[in-house]
C-alpha positions in Angstrom: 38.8 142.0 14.8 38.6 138.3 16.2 35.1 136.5 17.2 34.5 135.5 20.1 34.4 131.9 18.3 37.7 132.6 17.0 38.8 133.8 20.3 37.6 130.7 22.1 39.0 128.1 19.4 42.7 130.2 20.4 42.0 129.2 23.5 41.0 125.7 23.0 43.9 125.2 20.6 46.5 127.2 23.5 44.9 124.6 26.0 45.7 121.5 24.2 49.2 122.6 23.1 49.8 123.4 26.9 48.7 120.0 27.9 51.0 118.3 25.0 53.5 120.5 26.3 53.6 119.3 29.8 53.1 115.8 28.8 56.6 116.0 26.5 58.0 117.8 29.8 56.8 114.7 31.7 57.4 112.2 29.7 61.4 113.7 29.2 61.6 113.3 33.1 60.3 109.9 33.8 62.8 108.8 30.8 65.7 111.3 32.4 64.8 109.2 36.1 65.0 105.9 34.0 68.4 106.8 31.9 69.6 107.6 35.5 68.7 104.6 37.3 69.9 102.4 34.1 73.5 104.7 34.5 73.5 103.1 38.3 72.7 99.5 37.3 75.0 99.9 34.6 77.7 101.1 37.1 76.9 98.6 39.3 77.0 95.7 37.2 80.4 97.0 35.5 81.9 97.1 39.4 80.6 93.7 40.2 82.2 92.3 36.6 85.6 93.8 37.8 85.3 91.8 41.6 84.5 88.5 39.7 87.4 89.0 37.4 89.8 89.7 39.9 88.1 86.5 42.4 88.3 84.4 39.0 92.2 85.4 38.6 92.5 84.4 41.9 90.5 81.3 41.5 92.7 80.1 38.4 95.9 81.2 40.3 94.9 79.0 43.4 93.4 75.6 40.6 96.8 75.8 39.2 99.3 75.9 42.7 96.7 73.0 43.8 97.4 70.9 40.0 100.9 71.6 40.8 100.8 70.5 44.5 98.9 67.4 43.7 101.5 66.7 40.7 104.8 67.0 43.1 102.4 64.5 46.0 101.5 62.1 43.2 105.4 62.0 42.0 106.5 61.3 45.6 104.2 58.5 45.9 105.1 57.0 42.6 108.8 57.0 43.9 108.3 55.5 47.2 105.7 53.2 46.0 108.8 52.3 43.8 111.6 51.9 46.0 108.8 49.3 47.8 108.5 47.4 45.2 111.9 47.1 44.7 112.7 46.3 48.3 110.0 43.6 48.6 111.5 41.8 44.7 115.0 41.6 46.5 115.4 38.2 48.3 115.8 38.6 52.2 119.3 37.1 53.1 
């Protein structure tokens, strides 16, 4: 038959496993909360990623129809500035 000392030392033992217990069971739901709110960031960040991809495709789209824009305006003004300089070398009759 147990002692009473034994009996309380159980008890003692049953107390502090109980506590370590609910400490894991804690501890596993404060990280659960965190993996959770990381999954959300994480989502978050991976939708904001996609919107600056698709602005930057637009971005390059737009820098290369203005390269090409500025190419065809500096062309015409290297032909007319051209056909001025070869109207003012002819001699006025």
């Amino acid at each position: 038959m147990s002692s009473v000392p034994d009996l309380i030392g159980w008890v003692r033992e049953g107390e502090r496993l109980f506590g370590a217990v609910l400490l894991t069971l804690q501890d596993r739901e404060q990280q659960r909360a965190r993996a959770d709110r990381l999954e959300r960031e994480n989502r978050q960040l991976r939708e904001q990623i996609q919107t600056m991809s698709e602005e930057l495709a637009v971005l390059r789209a737009e820098r290369i129809e203005a390269a090409e824009t500025l190419k065809a305006i500096a062309e015409q003004v290297t032909r007319l500035a051209t056909v001025a300089l070869q109207r003012l070398a002819k001699p006025v009759a």
